[in-house]
C-alpha positions as CSV (number, residue, x, y, z in Angstrom):
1,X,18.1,-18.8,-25.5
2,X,17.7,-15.8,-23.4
3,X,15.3,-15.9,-20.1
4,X,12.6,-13.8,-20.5
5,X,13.2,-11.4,-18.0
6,X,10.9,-9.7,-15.4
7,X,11.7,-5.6,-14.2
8,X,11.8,-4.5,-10.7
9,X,12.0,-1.5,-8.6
10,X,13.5,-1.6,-5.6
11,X,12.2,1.4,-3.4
12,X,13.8,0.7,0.1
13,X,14.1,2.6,3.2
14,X,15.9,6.3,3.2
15,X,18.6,4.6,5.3
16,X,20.7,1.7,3.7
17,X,20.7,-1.4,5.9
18,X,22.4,-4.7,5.2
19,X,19.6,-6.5,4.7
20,X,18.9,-4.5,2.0
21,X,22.0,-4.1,0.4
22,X,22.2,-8.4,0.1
23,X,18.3,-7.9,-1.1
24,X,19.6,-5.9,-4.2
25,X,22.6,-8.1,-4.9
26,X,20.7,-11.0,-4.6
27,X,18.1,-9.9,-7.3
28,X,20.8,-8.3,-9.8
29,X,22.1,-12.2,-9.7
30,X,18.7,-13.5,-11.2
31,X,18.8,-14.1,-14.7
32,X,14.9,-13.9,-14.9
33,X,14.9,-10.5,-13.5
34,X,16.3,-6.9,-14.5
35,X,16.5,-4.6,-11.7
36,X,15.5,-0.9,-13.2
37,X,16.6,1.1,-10.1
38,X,17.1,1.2,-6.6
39,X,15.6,4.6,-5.0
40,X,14.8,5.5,-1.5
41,X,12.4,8.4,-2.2
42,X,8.7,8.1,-3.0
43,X,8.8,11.0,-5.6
44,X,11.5,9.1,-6.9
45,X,9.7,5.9,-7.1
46,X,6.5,7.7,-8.7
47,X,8.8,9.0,-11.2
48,X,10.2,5.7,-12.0
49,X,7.0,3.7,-12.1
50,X,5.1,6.6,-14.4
51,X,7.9,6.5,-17.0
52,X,9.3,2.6,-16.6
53,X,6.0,0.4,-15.6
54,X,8.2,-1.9,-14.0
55,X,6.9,-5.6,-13.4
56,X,7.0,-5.7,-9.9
57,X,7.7,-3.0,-7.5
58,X,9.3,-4.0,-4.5
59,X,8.8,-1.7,-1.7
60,X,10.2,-1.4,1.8
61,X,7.9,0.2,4.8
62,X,10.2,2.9,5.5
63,X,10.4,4.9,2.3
64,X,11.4,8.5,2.4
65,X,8.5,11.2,2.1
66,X,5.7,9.2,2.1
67,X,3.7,6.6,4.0
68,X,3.7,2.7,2.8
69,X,-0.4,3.1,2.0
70,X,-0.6,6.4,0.4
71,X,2.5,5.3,-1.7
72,X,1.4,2.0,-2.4
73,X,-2.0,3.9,-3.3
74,X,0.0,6.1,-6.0
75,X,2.1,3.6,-7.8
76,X,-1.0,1.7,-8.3
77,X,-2.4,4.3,-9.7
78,X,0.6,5.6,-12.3
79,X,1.2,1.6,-12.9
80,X,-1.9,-0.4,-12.3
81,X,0.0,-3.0,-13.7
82,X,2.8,-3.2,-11.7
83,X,2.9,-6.3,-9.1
84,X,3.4,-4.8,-5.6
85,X,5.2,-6.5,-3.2
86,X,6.0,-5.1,0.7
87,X,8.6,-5.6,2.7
88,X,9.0,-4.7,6.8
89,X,8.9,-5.7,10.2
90,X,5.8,-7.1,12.5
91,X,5.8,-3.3,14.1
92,X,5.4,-2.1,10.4
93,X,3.1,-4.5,8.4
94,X,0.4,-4.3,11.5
95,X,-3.1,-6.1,10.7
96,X,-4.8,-2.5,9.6
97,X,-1.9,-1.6,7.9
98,X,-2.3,-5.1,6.0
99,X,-5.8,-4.8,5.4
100,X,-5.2,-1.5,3.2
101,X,-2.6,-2.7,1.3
102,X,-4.2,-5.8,0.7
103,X,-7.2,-3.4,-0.8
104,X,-5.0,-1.4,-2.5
105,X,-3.7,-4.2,-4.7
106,X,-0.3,-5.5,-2.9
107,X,0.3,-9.1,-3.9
108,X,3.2,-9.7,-1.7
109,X,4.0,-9.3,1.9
110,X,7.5,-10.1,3.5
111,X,9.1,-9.8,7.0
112,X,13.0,-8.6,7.2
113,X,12.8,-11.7,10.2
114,X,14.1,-14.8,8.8
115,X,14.0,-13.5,5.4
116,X,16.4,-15.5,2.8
117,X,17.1,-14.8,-1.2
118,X,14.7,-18.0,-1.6
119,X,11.6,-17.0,-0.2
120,X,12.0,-13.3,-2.2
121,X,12.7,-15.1,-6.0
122,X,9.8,-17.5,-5.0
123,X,7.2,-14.6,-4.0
124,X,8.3,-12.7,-7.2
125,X,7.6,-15.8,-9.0
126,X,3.9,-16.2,-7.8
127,X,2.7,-12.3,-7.6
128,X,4.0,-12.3,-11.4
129,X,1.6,-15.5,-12.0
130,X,-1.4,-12.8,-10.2
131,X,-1.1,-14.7,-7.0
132,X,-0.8,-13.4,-3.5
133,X,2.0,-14.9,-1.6
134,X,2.8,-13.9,2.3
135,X,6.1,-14.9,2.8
136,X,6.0,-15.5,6.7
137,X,3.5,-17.3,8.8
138,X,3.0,-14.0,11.1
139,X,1.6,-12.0,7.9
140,X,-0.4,-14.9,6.7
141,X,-2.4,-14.6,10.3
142,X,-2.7,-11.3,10.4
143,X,-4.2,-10.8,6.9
144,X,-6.5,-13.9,7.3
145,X,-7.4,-12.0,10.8
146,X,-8.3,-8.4,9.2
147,X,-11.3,-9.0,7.1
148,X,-12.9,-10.6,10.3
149,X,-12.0,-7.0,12.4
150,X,-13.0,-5.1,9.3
151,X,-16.9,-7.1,9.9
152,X,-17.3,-6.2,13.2
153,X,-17.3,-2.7,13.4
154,X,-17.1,-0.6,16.9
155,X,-20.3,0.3,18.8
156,X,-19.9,3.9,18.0
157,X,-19.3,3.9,14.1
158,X,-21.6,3.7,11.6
159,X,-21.4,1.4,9.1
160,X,-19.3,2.7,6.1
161,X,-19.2,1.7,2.2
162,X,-15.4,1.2,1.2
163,X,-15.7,4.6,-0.7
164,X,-16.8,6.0,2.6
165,X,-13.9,4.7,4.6
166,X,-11.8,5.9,1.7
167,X,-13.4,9.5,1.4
168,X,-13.1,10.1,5.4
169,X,-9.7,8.7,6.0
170,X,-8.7,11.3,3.1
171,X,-11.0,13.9,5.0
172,X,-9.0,13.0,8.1
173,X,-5.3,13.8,6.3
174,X,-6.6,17.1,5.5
175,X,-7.4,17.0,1.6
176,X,-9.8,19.1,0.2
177,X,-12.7,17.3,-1.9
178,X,-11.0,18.7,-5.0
179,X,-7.9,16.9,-3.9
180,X,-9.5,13.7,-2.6
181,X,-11.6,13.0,-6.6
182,X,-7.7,13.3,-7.8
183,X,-6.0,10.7,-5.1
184,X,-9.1,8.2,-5.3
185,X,-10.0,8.1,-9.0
186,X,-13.2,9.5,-8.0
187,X,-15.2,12.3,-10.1
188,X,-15.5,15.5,-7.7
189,X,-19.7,15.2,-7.7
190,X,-19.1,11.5,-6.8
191,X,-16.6,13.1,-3.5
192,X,-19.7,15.6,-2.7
193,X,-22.2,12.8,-2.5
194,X,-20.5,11.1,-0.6
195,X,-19.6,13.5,2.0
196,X,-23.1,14.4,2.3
197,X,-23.9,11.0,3.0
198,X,-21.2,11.3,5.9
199,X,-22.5,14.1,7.0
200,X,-26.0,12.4,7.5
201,X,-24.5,9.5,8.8
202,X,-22.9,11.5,11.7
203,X,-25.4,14.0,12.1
204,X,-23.1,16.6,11.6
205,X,-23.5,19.9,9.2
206,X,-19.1,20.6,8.7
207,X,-16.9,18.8,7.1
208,X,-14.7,20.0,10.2
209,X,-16.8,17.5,12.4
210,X,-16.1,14.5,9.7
211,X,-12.2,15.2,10.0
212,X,-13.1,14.6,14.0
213,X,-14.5,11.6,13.5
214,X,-12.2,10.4,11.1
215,X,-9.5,10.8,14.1
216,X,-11.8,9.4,16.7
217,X,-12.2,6.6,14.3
218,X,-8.5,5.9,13.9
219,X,-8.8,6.7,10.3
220,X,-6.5,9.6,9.7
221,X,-3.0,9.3,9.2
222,X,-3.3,5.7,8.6
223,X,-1.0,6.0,5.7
């Protein structure tokens, strides 16, 4: 009898490494699995997951034309039920960075250091059974850490609602309101409340003087 096989998309870096190149071989050897494609392009990525819905999607932090988050945000979004899994260094995969994919969905997290074939079939395995598997010890502390940071926010910020966060950060990349109820799922009135509420919250009457506090903040460009 056949295995019943799990799809994957591999969406690495935009520059072929070694590692990556024994990544893909060693997945096209599983019999469980059936690797759709292997792109190095977000758009091409989006593509794939909008037409394919692949099982898992497994996604390196240095994809072409797009940050980790905001990509990890979209493929979400064309295939909510696609298992995410992330793969990068400790400079890449930083605690904040962690904390948003972690929100956004992503079951698994993996570091290119000490990485073997063993420790990638066995976090496939376990984000296809819907758990969440970090794959190196320096991950596991880091996203154990983040909700504890998130808690205790700084002096000089007010304390924000996750749609808040969500609707400044996207403030702070320079979407418009019309642009922000399309990337967050959100109906445009919903976007216009909650600006408001922003504004009040920072006593400010622009939404020029939210996309300043969004960078004072460290919110924008975090994807």
């Amino acid at each position: 009898m056949q295995p019943i096989q799990s799809s994957v998309l591999l969406v690495g870096a935009d520059h072929v490494t070694c590692q990556w190149l024994g990544l893909r071989a060693l997945l096209h050897e599983q019999p469980d699995l059936r690797v759709l494609a292997d792109v190095t392009q977000a758009s091409e990525a989006l593509r794939m997951t909008t037409d394919q819905h692949p099982d898992h999607a497994l996604i390196a932090a240095a994809v072409g034309g797009m940050g980790l988050v905001p990509l990890v945000r979209q493929v979400r979004r064309v295939s909510p039920t696609s298992r995410i899994v992330v793969i990068g260094t400790k400079d890449t995969l930083r605690r904040d960075t962690l904390l948003q994919l972690f929100e956004q969905g992503t079951r698994g997290y993996l570091l290119w250091e000490g990485l073997d074939g063993a420790t990638v079939v066995r976090c496939l395995a376990a984000v296809r059974e819907d758990n969440v598997l970090a794959g190196h010890r320096a991950v596991l502390e880091e996203l154990l850490a983040a909700p504890e940071r998130r808690r205790r926010p700084r002096n000089d910020e007010p304390a924000l609602t996750d749609d808040e966060r969500a609707v400044l950060t996207r403030l702070g990349e320079g979407l418009t309101q019309q642009a922000i109820s399309g990337m967050e799922l959100m109906s445009l009135a919903k976007v216009e409340r909650i600006v408001a509420a922003l504004k009040a919250k920072f006593d400010v009457s622009s939404t020029n003087a939210l996309c300043a506090h969004a960078g004072h903040l460290g919110l924008a460009g975090q994807g």
